[in-house]
KEKE-3310 file (N, C-alpha, C; in steps of 0.2 Angstrom, whole numbers, plus 5000, padded with zeros to 4 digits):
npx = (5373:5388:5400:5416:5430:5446:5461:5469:5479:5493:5501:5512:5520:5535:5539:5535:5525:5522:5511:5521:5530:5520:5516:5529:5527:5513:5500:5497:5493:5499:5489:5477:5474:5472:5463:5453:5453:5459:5470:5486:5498:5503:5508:5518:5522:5538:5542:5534:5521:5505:5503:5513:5512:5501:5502:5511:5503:5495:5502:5503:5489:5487:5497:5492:5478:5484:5485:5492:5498:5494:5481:5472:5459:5453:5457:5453:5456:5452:5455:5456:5470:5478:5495:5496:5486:5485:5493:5481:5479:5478:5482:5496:5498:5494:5505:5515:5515:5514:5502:5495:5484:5473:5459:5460:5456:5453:5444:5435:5429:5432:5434:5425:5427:5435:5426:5414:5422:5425:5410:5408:5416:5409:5397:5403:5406:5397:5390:5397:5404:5417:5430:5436:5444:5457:5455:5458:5462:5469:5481:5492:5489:5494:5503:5492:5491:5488:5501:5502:5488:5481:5470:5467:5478:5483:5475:5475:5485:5496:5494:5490:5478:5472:5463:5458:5447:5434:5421:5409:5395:5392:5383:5384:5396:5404:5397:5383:5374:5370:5373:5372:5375:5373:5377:5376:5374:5380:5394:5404:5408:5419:5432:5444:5452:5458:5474:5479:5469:5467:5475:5479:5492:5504:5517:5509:5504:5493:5481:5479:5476:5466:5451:5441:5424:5424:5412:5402:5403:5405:5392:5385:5392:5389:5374:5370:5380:5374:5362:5364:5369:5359:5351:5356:5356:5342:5341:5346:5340:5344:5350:5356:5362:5365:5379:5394:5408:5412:5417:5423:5424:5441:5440:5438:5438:5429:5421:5415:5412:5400:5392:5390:5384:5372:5369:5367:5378:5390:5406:5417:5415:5419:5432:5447:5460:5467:5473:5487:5490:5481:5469:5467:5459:5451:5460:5459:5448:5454:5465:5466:5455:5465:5473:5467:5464:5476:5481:5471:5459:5448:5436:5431:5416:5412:5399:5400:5398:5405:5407:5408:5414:5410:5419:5412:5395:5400:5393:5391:5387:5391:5384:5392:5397:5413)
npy = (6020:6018:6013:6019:6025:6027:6028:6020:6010:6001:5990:5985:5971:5974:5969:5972:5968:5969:5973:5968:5960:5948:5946:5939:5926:5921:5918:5930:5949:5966:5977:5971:5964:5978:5983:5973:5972:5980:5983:5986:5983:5974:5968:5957:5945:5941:5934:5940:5934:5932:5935:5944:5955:5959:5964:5973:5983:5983:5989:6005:6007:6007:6021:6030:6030:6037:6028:6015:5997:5991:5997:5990:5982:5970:5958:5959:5946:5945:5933:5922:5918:5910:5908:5895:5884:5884:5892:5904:5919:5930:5930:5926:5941:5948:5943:5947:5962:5964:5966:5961:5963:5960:5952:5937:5935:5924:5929:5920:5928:5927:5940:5947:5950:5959:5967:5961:5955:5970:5975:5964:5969:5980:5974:5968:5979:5988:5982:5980:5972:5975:5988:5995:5991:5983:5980:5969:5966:5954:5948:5935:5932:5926:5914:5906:5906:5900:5900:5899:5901:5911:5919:5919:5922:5937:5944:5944:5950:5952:5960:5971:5976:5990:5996:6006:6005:6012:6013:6024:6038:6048:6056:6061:6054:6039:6018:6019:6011:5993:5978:5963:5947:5930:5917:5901:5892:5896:5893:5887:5893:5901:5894:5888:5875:5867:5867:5851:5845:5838:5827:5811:5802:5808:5815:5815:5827:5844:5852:5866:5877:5894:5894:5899:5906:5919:5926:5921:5927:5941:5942:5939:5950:5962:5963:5961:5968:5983:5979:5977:5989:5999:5994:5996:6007:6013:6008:6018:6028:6037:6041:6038:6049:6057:6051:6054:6046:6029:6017:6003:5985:5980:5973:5975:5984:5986:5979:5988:6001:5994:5993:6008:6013:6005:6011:6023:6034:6044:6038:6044:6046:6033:6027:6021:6010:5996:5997:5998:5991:5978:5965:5960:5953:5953:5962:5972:5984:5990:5993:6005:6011:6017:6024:6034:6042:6044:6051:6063:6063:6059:6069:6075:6071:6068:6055:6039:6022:6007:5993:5975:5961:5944:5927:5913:5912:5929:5945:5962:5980:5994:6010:6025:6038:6050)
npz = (5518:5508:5496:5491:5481:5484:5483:5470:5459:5448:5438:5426:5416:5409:5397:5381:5368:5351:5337:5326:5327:5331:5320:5314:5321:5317:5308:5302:5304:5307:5302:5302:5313:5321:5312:5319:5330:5337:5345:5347:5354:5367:5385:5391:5403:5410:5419:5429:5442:5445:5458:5459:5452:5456:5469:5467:5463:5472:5483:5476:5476:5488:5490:5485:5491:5503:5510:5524:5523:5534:5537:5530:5530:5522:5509:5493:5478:5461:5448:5435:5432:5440:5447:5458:5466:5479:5492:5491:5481:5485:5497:5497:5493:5504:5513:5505:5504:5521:5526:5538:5547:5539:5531:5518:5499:5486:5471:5456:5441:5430:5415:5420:5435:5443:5444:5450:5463:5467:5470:5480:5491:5492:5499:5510:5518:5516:5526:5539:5541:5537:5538:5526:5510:5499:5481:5469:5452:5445:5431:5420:5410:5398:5399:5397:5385:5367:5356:5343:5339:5331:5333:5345:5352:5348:5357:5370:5386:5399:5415:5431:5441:5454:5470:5482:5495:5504:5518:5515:5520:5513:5503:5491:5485:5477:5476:5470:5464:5459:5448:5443:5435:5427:5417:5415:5405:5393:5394:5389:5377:5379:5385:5397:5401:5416:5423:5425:5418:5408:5408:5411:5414:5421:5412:5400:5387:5390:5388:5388:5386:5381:5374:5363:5356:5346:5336:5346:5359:5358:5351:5362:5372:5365:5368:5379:5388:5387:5394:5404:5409:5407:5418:5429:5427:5428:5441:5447:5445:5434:5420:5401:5396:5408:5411:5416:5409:5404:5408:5404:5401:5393:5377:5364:5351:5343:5349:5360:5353:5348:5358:5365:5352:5355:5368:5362:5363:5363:5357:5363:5377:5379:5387:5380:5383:5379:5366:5370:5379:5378:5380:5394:5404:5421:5427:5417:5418:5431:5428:5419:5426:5433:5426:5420:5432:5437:5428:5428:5421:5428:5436:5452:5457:5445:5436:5433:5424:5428:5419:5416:5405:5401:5403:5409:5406:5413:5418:5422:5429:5436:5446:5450:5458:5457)
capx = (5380:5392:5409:5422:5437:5451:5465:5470:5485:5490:5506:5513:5524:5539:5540:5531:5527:5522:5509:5523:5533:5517:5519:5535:5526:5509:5500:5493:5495:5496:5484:5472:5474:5472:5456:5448:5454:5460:5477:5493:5505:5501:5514:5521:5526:5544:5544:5530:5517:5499:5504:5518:5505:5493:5504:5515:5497:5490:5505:5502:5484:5488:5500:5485:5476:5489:5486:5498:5496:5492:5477:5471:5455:5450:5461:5449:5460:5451:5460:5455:5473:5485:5500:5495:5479:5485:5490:5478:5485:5478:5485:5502:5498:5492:5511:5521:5514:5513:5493:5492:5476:5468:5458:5463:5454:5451:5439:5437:5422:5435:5435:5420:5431:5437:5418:5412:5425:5420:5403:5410:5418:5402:5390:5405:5410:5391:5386:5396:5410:5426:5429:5440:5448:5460:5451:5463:5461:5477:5482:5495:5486:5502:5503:5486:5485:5492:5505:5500:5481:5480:5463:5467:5485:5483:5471:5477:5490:5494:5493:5487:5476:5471:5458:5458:5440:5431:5413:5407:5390:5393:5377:5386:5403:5404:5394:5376:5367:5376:5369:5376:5370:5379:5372:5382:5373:5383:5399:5409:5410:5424:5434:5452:5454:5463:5480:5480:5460:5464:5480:5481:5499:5509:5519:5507:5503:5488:5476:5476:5474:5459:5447:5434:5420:5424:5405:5395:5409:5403:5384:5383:5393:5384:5367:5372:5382:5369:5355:5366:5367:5352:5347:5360:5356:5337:5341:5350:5337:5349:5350:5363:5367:5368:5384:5402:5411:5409:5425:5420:5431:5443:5440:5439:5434:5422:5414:5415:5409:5394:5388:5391:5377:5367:5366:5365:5380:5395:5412:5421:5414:5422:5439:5453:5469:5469:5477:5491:5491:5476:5465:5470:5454:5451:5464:5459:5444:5454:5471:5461:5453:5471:5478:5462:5465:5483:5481:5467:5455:5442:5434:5426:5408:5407:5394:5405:5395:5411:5403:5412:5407:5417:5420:5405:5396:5397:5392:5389:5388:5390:5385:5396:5400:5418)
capy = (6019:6015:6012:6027:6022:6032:6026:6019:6009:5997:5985:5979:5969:5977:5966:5974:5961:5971:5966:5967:5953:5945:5944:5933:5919:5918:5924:5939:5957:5972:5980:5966:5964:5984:5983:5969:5973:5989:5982:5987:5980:5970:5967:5950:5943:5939:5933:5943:5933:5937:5939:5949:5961:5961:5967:5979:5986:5988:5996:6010:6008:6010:6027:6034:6033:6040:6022:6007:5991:5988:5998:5988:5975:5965:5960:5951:5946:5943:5932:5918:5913:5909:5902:5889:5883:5885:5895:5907:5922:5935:5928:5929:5948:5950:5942:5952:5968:5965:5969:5956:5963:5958:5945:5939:5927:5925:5928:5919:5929:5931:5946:5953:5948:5963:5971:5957:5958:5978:5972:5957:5973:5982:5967:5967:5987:5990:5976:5982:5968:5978:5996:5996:5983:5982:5976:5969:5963:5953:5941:5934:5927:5923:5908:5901:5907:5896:5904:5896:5903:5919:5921:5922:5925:5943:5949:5944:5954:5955:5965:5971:5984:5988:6001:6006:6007:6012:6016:6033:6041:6054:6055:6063:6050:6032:6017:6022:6006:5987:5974:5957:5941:5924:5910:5895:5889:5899:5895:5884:5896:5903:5891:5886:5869:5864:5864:5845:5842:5833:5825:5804:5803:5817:5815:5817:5836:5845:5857:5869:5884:5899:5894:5906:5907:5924:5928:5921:5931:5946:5943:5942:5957:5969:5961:5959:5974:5987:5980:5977:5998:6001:5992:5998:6017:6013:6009:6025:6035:6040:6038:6040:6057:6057:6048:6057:6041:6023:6013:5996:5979:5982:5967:5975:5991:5983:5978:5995:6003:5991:5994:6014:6014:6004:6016:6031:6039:6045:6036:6049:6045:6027:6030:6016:6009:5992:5998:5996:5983:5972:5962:5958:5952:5956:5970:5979:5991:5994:5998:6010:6017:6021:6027:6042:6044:6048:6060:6066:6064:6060:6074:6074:6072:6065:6051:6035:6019:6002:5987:5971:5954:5937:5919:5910:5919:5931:5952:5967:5987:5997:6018:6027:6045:6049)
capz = (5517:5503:5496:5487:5479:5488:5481:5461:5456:5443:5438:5421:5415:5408:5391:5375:5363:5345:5332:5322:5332:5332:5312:5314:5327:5314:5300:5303:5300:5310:5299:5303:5320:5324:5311:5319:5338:5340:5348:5342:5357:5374:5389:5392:5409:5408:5424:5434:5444:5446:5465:5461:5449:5459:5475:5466:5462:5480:5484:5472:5477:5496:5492:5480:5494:5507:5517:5523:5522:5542:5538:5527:5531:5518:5501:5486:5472:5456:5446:5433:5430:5448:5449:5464:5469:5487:5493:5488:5478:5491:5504:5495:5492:5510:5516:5501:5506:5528:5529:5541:5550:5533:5528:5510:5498:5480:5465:5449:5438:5423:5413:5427:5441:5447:5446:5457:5470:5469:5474:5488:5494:5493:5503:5516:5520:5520:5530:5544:5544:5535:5535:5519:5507:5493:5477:5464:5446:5440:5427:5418:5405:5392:5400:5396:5376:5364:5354:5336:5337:5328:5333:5351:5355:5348:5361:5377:5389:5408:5420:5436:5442:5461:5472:5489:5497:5509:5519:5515:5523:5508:5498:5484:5483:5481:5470:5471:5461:5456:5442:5440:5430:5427:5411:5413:5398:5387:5397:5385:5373:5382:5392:5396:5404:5421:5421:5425:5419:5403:5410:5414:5416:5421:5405:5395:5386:5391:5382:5396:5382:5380:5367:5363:5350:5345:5336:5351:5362:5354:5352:5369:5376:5363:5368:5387:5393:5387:5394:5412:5411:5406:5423:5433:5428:5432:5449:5450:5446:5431:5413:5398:5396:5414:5415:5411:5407:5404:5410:5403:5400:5386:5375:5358:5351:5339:5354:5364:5349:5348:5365:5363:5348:5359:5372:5358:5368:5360:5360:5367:5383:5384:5387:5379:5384:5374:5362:5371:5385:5375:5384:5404:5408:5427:5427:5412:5421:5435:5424:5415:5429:5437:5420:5419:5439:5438:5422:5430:5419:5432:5440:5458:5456:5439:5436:5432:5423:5427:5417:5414:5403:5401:5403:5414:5405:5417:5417:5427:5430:5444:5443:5456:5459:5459)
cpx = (5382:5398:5412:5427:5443:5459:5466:5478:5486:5500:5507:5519:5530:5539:5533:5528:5521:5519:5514:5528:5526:5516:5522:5532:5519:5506:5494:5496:5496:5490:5476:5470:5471:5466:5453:5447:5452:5466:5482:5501:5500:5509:5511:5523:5532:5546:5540:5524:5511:5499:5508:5516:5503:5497:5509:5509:5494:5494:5504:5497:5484:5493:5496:5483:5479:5487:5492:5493:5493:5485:5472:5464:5454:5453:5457:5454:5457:5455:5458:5465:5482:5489:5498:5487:5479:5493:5487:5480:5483:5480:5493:5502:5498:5500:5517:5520:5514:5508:5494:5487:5470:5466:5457:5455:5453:5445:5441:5429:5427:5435:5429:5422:5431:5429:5415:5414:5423:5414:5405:5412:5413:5398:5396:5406:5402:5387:5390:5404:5417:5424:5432:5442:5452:5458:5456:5459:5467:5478:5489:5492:5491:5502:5498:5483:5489:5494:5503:5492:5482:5475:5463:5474:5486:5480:5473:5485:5491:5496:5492:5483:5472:5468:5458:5450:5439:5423:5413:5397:5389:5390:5380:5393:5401:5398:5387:5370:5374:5371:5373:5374:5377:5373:5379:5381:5377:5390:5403:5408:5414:5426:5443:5452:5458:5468:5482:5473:5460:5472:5480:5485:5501:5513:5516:5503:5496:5488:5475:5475:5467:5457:5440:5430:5419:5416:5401:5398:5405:5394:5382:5386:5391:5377:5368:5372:5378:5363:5359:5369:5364:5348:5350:5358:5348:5337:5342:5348:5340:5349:5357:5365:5369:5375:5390:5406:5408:5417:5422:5426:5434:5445:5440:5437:5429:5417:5408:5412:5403:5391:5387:5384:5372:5365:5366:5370:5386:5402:5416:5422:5417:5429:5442:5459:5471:5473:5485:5495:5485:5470:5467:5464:5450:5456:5464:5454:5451:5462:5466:5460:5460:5473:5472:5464:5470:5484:5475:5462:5449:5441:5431:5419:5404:5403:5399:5402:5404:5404:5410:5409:5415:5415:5413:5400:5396:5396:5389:5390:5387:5390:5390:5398:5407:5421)
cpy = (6016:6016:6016:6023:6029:6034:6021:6015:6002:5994:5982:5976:5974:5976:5969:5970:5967:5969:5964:5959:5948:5939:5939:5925:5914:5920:5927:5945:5962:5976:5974:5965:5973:5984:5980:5969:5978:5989:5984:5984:5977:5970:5960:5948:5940:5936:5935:5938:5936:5940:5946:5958:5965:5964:5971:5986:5989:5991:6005:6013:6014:6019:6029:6037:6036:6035:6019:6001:5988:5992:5995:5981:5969:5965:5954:5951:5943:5941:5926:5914:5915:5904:5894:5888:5883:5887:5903:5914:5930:5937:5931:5935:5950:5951:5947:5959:5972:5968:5964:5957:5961:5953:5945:5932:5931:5927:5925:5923:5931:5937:5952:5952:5955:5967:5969:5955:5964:5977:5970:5964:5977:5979:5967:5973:5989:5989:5977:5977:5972:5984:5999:5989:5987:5977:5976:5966:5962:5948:5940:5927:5922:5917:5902:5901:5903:5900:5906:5897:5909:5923:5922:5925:5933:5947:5951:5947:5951:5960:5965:5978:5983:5997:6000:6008:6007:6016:6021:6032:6046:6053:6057:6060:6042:6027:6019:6016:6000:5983:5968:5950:5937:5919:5907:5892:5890:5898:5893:5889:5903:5900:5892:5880:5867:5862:5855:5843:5838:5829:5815:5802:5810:5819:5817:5824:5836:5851:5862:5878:5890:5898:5899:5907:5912:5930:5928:5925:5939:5947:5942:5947:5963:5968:5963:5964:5980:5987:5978:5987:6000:6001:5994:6007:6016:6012:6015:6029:6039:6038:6040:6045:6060:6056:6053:6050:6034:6018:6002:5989:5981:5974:5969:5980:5991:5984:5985:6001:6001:5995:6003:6015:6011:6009:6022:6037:6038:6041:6039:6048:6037:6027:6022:6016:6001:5992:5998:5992:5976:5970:5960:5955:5954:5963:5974:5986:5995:5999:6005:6016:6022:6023:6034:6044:6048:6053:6062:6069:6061:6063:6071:6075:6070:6057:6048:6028:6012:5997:5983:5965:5949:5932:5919:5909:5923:5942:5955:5972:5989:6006:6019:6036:6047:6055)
cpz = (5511:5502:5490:5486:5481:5484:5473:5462:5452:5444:5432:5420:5411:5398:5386:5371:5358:5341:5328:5323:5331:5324:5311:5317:5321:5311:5303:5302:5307:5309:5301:5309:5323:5321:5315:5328:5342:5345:5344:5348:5364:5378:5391:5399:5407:5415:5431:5434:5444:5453:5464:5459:5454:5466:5475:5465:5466:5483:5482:5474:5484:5495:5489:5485:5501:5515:5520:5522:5529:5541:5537:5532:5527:5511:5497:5480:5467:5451:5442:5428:5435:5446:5452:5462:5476:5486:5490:5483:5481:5495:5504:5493:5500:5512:5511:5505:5512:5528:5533:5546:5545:5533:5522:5507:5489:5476:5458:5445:5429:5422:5418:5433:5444:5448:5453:5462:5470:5473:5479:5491:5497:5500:5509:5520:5522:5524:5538:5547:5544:5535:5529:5516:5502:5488:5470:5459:5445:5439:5423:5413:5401:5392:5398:5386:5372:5356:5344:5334:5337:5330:5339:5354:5352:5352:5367:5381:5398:5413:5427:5436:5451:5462:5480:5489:5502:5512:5520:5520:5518:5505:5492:5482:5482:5475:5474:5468:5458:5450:5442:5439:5428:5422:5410:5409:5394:5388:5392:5378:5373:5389:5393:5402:5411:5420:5420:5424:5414:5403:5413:5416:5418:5416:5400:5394:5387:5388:5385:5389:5381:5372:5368:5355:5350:5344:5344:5357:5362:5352:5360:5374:5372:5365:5377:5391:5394:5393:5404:5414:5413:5414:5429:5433:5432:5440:5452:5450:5439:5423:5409:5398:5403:5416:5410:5408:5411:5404:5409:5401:5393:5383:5368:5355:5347:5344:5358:5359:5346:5354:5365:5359:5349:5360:5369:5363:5363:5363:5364:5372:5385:5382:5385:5380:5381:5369:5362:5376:5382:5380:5390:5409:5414:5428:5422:5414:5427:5431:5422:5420:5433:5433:5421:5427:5441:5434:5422:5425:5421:5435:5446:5457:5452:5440:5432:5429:5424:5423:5414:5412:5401:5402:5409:5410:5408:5414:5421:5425:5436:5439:5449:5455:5460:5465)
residu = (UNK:UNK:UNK:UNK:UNK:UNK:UNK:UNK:UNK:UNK:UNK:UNK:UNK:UNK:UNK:UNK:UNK:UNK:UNK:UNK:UNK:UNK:UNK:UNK:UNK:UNK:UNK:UNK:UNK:UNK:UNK:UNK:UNK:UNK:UNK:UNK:UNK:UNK:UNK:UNK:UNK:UNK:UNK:UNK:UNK:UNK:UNK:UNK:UNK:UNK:UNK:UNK:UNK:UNK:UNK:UNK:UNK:UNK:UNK:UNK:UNK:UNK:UNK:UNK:UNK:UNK:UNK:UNK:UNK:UNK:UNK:UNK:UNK:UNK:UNK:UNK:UNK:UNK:UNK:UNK:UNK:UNK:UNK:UNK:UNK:UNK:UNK:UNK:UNK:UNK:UNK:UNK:UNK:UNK:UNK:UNK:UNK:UNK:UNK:UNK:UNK:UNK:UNK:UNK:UNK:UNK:UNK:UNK:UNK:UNK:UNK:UNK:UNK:UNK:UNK:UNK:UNK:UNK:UNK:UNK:UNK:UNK:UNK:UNK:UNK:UNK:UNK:UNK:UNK:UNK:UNK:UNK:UNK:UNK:UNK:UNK:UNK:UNK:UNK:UNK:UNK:UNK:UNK:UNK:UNK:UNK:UNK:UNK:UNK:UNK:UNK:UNK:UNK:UNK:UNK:UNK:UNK:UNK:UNK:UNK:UNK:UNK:UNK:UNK:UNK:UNK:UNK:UNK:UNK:UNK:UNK:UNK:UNK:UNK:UNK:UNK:UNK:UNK:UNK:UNK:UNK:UNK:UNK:UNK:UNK:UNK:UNK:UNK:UNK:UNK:UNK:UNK:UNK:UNK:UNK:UNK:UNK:UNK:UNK:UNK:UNK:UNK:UNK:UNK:UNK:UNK:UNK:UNK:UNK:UNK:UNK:UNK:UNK:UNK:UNK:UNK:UNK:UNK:UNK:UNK:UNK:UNK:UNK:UNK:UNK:UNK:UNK:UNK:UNK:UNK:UNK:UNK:UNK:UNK:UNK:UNK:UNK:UNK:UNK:UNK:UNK:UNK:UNK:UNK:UNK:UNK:UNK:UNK:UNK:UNK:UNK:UNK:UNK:UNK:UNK:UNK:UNK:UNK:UNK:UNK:UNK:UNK:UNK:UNK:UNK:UNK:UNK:UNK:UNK:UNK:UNK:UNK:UNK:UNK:UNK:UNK:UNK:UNK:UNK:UNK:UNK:UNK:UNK:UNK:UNK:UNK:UNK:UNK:UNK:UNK:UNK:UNK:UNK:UNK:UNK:UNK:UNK:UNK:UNK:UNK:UNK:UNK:UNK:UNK:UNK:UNK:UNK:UNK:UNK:UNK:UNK:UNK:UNK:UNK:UNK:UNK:UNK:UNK:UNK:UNK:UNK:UNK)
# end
């Protein structure tokens, strides 16, 4: 037994924000930014939560796959930056959208989030407990980048993105092999502090912003995510030219373009949408995968590589059949 993805949908914020606007806030370029990223615009929350994301998403999810919401078993929300700390930002989706036969809860795996809730959903549908779930990725980063670092406030976007699943017996649908690896040694070289973690008074200002050591960022998602492919296709029996597409986190096209002359596969095959939502961390696979879903540039049957890497350090792949 395994798990098919039925249903696709996704949520952005309304508000554009333009390298060229970005120009105005710090010093940088558009032509710098699009060299060194491969972004040219991000959307902004102006008001949209990660709940509200993340549950305008399983909506969409839910009609994709011609569900409701009472259907619904199990909701994981992937999510490294909630509103609250309680209550949970699941829960708040479960309640927005009336699944109340659900049980909700969160993930934090950062930029791999939405992967390894995919998996959690996997270890729980196969095991006998749920027969489906809603698997969201959604963030509203904006609030955690500080406006005056040039070297990060270019990248990051928010979003949602969200997947309907459920248990197949279909030998030919559904993921087919997982991979996922976590070094918490290398964590601080992308963190972002607790809202109230470097706070003594209440008055006084806190650091609560995304630092990121760009280089070591980047030496290890070209060294990393290849070699969590690699491992993931050998489970599957399967190798590169096997896979139609490679739906991987959109962090930077440098990157996506490193990893690609790893695997000796043509970029063609990894489809991008950075370019114009940015980085979203947890919801950029799934955005993605519902922007090729809905313009029906995945076929039934094609071989599918998701791969995800980020904060913790964490990184995964899963192969899957569509």
């Amino acid at each position: 037994m395994t798990i098919r993805i039925k249903g696709t949908g996704s949520a952005l914020p309304e508000r554009v924000l333009t390298n060229s606007e970005l120009e105005k806030m710090v010093d940088t370029s558009d032509e710098w930014i699009r060299e060194r990223t491969g972004i040219r615009e991000r959307r902004i929350s102006s008001g949209d939560t990660v709940a509200s994301l993340a549950s305008a998403a399983c909506m969409n999810a839910l009609e994709s796959a011609g569900k409701t919401a009472e259907d619904v078993e199990l909701i994981l929300v992937a999510t490294c930056s909630p509103e609250l700390l309680l209550p949970c930002c699941a829960c708040q989706v479960q309640n927005t959208i009336g699944a109340q036969n659900a049980v909700a809860f969160d993930l934090n795996a950062a930029c791999s989030g939405f992967l390894f809730a995919l998996d959690t959903a996997y270890a729980y549908i196969t095991a006998g407990i749920y027969k489906n779930a809603l698997v969201v990725g959604s963030e509203v980063l904006s609030k955690l980048v500080d406006w005056n670092d040039r070297s990060t406030c270019v990248l990051f976007g928010d979003g949602a993105g969200a997947v309907y699943v459920e248990g197949t017996k279909d030998e030919d649908s559904g993921i087919v092999s997982i991979v996922q690896d976590s070094n918490g040694a290398k964590g601080m070289v992308l963190y972002c502090n607790d809202r109230s973690a470097d706070c003594k008074v209440q008055e006084e200002a806190c650091d609560t912003f995304i630092h990121m050591d760009g280089r070591e960022v980047y030496k290890f998602a070209t060294r990393q995510v290849p070699e969590c492919i690699e491992r993931a296709l050998e489970k599957a029996s399967l190798n590169v030219d096997d896979i139609d597409i490679f739906i991987l986190h959109q962090a930077n096209i440098r990157i996506l373009e490193a990893i690609a002359k790893h695997l000796k596969a043509d970029i063609s095959r990894f489809p991008v949408n950075l370019d114009h939502v940015g980085n979203m961390s947890s919801a950029a696979i799934p955005v993605l995968l519902d922007e090729l879903n809905k313009n029906n540039k995945i076929k039934k049957g094609q071989r599918i590589v998701l791969s995800g890497f980020g904060a913790g350090l964490t990184s995964g792949a899963c192969v899957m059949i569509w």
